[in-house]
C-alpha positions in Angstrom: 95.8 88.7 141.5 94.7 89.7 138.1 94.0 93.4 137.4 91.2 94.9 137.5 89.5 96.0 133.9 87.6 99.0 133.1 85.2 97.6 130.2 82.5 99.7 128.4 79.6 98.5 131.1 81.1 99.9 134.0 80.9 103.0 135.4 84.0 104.9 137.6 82.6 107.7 139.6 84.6 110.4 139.8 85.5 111.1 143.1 87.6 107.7 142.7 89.3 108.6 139.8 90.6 111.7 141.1 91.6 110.3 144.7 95.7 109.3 144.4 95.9 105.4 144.8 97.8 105.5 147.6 95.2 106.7 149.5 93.0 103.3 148.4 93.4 100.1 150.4 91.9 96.9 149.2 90.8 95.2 152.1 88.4 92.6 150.9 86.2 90.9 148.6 82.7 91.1 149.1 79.9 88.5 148.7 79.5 89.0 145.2 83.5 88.5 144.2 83.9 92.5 143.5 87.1 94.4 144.9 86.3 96.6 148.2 88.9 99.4 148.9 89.1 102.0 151.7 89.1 105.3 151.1 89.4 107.8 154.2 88.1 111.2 153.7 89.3 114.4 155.7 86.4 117.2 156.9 88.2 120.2 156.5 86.7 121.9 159.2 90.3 124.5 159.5 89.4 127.4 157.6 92.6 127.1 156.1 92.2 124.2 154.6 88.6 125.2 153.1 90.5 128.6 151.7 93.0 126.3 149.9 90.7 123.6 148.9 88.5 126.7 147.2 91.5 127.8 145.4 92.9 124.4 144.4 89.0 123.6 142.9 87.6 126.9 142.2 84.6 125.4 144.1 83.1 128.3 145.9 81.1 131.6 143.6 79.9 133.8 145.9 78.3 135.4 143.5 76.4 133.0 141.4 72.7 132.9 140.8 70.5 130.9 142.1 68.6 128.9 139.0 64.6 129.7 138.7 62.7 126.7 138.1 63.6 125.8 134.4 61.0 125.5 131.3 60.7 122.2 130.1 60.9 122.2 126.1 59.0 119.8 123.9 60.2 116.4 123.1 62.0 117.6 120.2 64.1 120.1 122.2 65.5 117.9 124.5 67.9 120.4 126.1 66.1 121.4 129.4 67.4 126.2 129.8 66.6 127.8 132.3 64.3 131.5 132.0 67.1 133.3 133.5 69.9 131.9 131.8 69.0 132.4 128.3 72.7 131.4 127.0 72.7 127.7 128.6 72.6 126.2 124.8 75.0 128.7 123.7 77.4 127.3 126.7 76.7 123.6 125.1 77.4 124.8 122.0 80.6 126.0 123.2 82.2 122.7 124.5 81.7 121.1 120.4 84.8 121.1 118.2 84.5 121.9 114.6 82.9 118.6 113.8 80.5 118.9 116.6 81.8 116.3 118.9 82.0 117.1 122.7 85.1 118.2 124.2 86.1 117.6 127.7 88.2 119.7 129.4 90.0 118.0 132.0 91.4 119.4 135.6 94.5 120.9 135.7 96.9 118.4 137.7 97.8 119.6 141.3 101.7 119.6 141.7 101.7 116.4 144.3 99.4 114.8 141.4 102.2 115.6 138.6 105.0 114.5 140.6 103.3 111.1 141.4 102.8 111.0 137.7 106.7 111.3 137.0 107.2 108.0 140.1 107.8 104.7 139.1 104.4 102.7 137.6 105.3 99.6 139.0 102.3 97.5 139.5 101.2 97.0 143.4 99.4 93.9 144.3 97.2 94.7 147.5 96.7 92.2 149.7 92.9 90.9 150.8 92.7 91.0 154.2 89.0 89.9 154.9 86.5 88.2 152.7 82.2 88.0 152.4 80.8 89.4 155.3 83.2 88.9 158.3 83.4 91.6 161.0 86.0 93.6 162.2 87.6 92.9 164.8 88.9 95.2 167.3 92.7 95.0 166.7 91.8 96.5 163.2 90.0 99.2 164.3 92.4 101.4 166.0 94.8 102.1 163.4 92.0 105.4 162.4 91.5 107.7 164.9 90.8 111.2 164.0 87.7 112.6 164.4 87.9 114.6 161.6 88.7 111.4 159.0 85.7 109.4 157.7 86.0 106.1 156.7 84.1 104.6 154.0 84.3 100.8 152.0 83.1 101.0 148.5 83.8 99.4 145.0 85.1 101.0 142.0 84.1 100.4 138.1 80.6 98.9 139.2 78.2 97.9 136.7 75.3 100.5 136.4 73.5 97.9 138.8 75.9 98.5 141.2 76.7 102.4 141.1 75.4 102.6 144.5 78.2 101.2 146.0 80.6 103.8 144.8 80.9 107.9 146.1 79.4 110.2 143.9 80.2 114.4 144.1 76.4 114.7 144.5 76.8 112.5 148.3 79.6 115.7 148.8 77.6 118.4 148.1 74.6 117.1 150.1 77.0 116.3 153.3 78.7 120.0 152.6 75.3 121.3 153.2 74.5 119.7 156.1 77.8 120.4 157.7 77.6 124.4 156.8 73.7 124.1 158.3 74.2 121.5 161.4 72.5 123.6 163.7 69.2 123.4 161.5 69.4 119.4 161.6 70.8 118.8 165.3 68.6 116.4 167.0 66.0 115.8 163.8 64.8 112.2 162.7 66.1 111.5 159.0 65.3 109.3 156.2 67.7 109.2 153.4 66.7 107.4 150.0 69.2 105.6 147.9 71.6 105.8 150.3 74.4 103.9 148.8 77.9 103.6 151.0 75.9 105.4 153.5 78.4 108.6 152.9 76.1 111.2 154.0 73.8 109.5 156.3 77.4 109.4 158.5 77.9 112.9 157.9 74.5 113.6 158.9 74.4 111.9 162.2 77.3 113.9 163.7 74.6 116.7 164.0 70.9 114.3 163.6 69.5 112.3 166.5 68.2 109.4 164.0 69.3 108.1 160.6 67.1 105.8 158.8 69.5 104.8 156.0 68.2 103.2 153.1 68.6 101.5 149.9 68.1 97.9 148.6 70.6 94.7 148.1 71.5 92.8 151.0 75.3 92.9 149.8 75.1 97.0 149.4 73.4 97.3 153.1 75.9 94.8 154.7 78.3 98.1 152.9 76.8 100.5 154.6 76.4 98.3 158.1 79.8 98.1 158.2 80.7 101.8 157.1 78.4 102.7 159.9 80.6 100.9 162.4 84.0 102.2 160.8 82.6 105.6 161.8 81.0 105.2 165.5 83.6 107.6 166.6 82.2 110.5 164.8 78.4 109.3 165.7 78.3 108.7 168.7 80.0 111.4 170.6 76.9 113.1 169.6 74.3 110.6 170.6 73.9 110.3 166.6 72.6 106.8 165.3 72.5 105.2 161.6 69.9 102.8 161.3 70.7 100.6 157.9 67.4 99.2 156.7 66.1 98.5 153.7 63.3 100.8 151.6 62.6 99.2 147.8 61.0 102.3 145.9 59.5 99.7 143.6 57.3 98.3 146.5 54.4 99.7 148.4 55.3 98.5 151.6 58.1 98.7 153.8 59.8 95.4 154.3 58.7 93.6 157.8 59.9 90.3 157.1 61.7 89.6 161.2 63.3 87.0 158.9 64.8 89.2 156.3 68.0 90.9 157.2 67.4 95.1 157.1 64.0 94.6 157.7 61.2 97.1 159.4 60.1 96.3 162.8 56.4 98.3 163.6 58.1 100.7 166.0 60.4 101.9 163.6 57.6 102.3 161.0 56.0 104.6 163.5 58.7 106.4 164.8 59.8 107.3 160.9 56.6 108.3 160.4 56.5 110.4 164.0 59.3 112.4 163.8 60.8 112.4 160.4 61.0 115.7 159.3 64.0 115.6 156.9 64.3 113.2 153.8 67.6 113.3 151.9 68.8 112.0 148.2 72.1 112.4 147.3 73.0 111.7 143.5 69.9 108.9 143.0 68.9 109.9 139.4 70.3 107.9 136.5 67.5 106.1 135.2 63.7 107.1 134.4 61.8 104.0 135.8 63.9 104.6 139.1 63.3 108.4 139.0 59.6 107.9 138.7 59.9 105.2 141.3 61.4 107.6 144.0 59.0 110.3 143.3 56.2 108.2 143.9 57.5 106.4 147.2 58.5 110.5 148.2 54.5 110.9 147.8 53.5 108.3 149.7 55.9 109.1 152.6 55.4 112.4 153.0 51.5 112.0 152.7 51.7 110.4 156.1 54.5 111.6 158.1 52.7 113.3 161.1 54.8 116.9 160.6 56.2 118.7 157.6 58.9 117.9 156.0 62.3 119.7 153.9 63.3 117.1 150.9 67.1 117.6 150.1 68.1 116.6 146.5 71.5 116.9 145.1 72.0 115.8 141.3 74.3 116.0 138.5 73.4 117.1 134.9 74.9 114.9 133.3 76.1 115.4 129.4 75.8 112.6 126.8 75.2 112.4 123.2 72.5 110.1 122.3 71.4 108.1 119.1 68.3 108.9 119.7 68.5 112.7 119.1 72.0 112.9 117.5 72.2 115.6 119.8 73.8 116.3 123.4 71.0 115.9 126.1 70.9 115.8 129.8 68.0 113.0 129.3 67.6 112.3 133.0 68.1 115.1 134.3 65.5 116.2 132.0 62.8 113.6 133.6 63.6 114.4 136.6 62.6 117.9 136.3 59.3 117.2 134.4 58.7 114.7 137.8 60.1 117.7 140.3 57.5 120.0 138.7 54.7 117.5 138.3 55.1 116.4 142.1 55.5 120.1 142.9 52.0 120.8 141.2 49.9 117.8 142.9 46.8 119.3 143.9 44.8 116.7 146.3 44.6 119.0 148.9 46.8 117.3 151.2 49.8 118.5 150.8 51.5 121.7 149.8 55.0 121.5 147.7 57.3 123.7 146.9 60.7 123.4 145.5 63.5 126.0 145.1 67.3 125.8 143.9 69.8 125.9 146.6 72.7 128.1 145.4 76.3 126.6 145.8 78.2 129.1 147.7 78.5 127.6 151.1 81.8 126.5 151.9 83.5 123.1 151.4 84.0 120.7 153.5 85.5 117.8 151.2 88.0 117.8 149.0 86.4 117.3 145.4 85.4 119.0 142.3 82.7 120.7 142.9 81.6 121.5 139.2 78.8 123.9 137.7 76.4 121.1 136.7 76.1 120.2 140.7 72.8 121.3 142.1 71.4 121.4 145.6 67.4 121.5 145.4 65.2 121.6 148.7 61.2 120.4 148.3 59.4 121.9 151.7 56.3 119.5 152.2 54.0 120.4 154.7 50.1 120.3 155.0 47.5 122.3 153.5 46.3 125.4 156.4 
């Protein structure tokens, strides 16, 4: 089997990169041709293992400050600071070498990663063991166990198209929240957005009574279908259930076609629109058309769920230098602030919004970087007295 190439239009998240190969196990080809591994990924629920995993990662400040709602420049200042952390361009400023190009500073190596390092690189072929859409059967099942382990198909080096079927730190951050605050979320109906692998709908449904997990592509659902299944050990013990169905911000409408796979029927339309009182987005902003896109399908759900509701964002500022401005920018990160505050500010005396910055100091669950341009942002939506 030929390798597989990382060209300039693909993207590797980075919780693949840092994983160790040997914890990655090709076990199929999915409809599309593209390489599915297995990656398995351990709660730490031990306090132990969350004190070592905050010293390995430096992942936990108890003492940092929770960001106030930035000030969004003009379109010449493309840098979005925030009023209590006058120095954010001065921290920018600080990552450019002497010819003003942007210097990445790379994680120290963990011992087991340097000795694996030193091993032989003799190439591995892994072997396909299913292909398309077949099922698992139940003599494959088995081999995972622990109840502590979750289990999760995904590609790697996707196309931007396709980043959806990869783990991003963002899906981490969200699930670490809910696991620190599973008591607020036990027995709630939730919708996630953008749902991807289906990473943290799983986590959630350990603690939630229903899990509407959405996303579009037939080929990234029949993903999550079967990560669902892979992970019925953790759900169901707790009556949890992960409903995989499709939600296409682009449309108006949820899909009811009873012929289209992931389709709506009428009484799930109006039991998500009963009892949903939690909406989660894990890691969903990348591009402006598809950030506008969410905001507006966020409008038009939450404009007719019959109680209030707590929106759960987690994104990544992410740093690139652009043509455009010859300048480092966090361009969508950037739009999706000016649509947080513009949503925020709808006055149509429905609704009332307001949004507020989660602060990163609960503990950590998963093992992962958890890095300072990770933010945790909760919108409370609930009618006007």
């Amino acid at each position: 089997m030929e390798e597989i190439a990382f060209t300039r239009d693909t993207v590797l998240s980075d919780v693949h990169l840092y994983i160790p190969h040997k914890r990655h196990l090709m076990v199929r080809l999915n409809t599309v041709g593209q390489p599915v591994f297995l990656s398995l990924f351990k709660i730490l629920w031990r306090e132990d293992n969350l004190e070592r995993s905050h010293n390995e990662h430096g992942k936990v400040r108890e003492h940092e400050e929770a960001a106030a709602p930035g000030k969004l420049l003009g379109e010449d200042q493309c840098i979005l600071t925030d009023d209590t952390n006058p120095n954010s361009l001065q921290e920018i400023e600080d990552l450019l070498d002497e010819d003003g190009d942007l210097e990445v500073t790379r994680r120290p190596r963990s011992p087991c990663e340097r000795e694996e390092q030193n091993c032989s690189r003799d190439v591995v072929c892994p072997t396909i063991l299913t292909i398309g859409n077949e099922d698992y059967t139940d003599d494959e099942e088995p081999v995972y166990n622990s109840h502590d382990l979750i289990r999760i198909e995904h590609t790697m080096a996707t196309p931007l198209e396709d980043v959806g079927k990869q783990i991003w730190r963002g899906a981490f951050l969200l699930a670490d929240y809910v696991l620190w605050k599973r008591d607020s979320f036990r027995g709630c109906t939730v919708l996630e957005l953008g749902a991807g692998t289906g990473f943290t709908s799983i986590v959630m449904a350990t603690v939630a009574k229903t899990v509407y997990c959405t996303d579009v592509g037939e080929d990234l659902l029949d993903m999550c279908e079967r990560n669902v299944a892979l992970n019925k050990c953790l759900t169901e013990p707790t009556g949890g259930e992960v409903k995989v169905k499709e939600l296409d911000w682009l449309r108006n409408e949820f899909s009811s076609d009873t012929e289209a796979p992931y389709s709506w029927s009428e009484e799930e339309i109006a039991e998500l629109y009963d009892h949903t009182t939690v909406i989660l987005a894990a890691d969903v902003v990348y591009d402006d058309d598809f950030t506008d896109a969410l905001f507006k399908t966020l409008y038009r759900i939450t404009h007719t769920l019959r109680n209030p509701c707590t929106i759960y964002f987690s994104i990544e500022r992410r740093l690139n230098f652009t043509l455009r401005h010859m300048d480092i920018t966090c361009d969508a990160y950037n739009h999706f602030r000016c649509c947080l505050n513009d949503f925020e500010n709808i006055r149509d005396g429905k609704m009332k919004l307001t949004a507020e910055v989660i602060k990163p100091a609960f503990p950590q669950f998963f093992s992962y970087e958890r890095i300072n341009q990770l933010e945790l942002w909760k919108i409370i939506a609930e009618p006007h007295a």
